[in-house]
Wavefront OBJ file of the C-alpha trace (Angstrom):
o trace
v -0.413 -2.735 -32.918
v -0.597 0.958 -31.677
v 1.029 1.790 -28.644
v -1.734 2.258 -25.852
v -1.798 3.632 -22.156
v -2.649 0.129 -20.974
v -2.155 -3.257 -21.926
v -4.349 -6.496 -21.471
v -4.320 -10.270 -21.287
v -7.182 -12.990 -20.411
v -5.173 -15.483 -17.968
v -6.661 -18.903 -16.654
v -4.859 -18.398 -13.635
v -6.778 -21.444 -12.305
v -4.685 -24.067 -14.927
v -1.812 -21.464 -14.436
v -0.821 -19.305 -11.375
v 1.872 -17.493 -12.610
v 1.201 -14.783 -14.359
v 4.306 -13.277 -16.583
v 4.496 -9.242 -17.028
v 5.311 -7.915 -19.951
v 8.862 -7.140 -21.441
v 7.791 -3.640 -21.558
v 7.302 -3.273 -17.906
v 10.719 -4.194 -17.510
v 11.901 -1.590 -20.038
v 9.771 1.283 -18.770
v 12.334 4.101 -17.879
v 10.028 5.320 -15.659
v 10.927 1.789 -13.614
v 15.400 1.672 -14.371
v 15.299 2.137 -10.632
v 12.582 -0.373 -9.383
v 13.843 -2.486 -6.197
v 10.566 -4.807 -5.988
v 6.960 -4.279 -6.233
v 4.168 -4.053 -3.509
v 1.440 -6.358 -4.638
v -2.098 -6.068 -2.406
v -4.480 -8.506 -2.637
v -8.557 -7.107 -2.006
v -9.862 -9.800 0.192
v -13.477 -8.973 -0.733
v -13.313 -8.015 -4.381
v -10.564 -10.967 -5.252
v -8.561 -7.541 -7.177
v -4.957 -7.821 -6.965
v -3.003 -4.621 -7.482
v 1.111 -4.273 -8.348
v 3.045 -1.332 -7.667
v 6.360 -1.035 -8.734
v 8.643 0.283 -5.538
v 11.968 1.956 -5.844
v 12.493 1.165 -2.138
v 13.160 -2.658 -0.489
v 10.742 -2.354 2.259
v 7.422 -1.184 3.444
v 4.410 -1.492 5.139
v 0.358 -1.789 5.599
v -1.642 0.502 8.086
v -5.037 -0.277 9.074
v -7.030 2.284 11.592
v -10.245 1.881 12.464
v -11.409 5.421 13.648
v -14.585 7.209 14.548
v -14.723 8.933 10.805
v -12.185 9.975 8.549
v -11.597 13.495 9.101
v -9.522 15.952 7.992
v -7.408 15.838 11.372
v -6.569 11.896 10.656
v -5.405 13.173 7.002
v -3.238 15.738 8.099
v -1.695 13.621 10.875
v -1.125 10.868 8.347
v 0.372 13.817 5.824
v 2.670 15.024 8.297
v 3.692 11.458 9.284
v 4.804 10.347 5.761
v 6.523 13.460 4.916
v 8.414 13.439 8.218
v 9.262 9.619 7.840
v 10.069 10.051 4.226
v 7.202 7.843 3.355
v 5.972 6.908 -0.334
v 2.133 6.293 -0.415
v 1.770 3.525 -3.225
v -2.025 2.925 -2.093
v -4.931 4.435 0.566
v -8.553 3.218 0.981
v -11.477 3.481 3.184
v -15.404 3.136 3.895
v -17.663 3.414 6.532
v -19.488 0.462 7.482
v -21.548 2.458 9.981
v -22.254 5.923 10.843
v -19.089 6.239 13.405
v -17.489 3.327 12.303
v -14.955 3.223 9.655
v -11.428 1.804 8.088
v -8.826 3.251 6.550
v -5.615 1.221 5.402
v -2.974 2.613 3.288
v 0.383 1.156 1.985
v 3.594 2.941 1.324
v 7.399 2.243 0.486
v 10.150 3.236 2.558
v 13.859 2.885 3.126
v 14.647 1.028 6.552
v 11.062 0.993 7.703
v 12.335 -1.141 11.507
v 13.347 1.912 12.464
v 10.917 4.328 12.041
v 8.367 1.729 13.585
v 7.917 3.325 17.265
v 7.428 6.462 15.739
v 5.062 5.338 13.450
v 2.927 3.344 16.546
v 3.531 6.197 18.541
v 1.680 8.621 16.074
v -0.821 6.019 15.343
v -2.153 5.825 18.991
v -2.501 9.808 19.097
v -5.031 10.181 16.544
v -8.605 11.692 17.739
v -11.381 8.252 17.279
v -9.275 5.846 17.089
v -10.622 2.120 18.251
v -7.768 0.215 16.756
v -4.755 0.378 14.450
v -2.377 -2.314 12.934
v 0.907 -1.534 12.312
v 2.350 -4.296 9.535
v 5.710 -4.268 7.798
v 6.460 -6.315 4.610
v 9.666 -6.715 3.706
v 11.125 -8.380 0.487
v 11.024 -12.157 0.430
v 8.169 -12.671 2.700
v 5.182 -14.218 0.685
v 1.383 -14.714 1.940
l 1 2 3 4 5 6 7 8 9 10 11 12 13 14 15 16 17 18 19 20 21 22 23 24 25 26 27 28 29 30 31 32 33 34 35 36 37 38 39 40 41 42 43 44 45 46 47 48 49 50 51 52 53 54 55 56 57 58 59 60 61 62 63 64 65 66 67 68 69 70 71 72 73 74 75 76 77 78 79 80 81 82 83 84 85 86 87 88 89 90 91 92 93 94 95 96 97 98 99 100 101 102 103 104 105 106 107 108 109 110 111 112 113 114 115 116 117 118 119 120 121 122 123 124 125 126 127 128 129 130 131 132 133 134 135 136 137 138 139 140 141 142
């Protein structure tokens, strides 16, 4: 078989929940300094997503803001360059006309102690409603 830039399998992850990645992934140079993965679950669409992390820790933040603008983007910018934070995954929508979500993911080294800061630049942003703050750490399972 050709070498690809994906791979597939067809899983009956109802008869079997574990799902085994392949040897490759584990031999992928581009990974020799992987520490864990960051694995999101879509409550809507059912998706599940991995990303490989080369950092032990991390965290999800959820605003709920006014509109996405390009002030929230540049705060957010600044934020993970200044906190030495690795995006792995953003989204967002608008479920009405001044109503919308945004929730992004990212890897970082010794997240606890950035947390204040974090909050602290959360609650400044322009439109904000609400904003969760939540760290995962290695270990801790849903």
């Amino acid at each position: 078989m050709a070498a690809g830039l994906t791979k597939g399998m067809i899983a009956d992850i109802r008869k079997k929940r574990d799902i085994k990645l392949p040897e490759e992934f584990f031999a992928n140079p581009m990974l020799k300094d992987m520490k864990a993965a960051m694995v999101i679950y879509f409550e809507r669409s059912g998706e599940v997503k991995l990303f490989p992390m080369m950092r032990k820790s991390g965290a999800r933040i959820r605003l709920e803001v006014e509109k996405v603008h390009r002030e929230l983007m540049e705060t957010m910018t600044k934020l993970f360059k200044e906190k030495n934070l690795k995006v792995l995954f953003s989204t967002g929508f608008c479920f009405e006309q001044n109503r919308c979500i945004y929730e992004v993911y990212f890897s970082s080294d010794d997240i606890k102690p950035k947390e204040k800061a974090i909050r602290d630049t959360l609650e400044s942003i322009p439109g904000l409603f609400e904003s969760e703050f939540e760290i995962l750490q290695l270990g801790e399972e849903w």
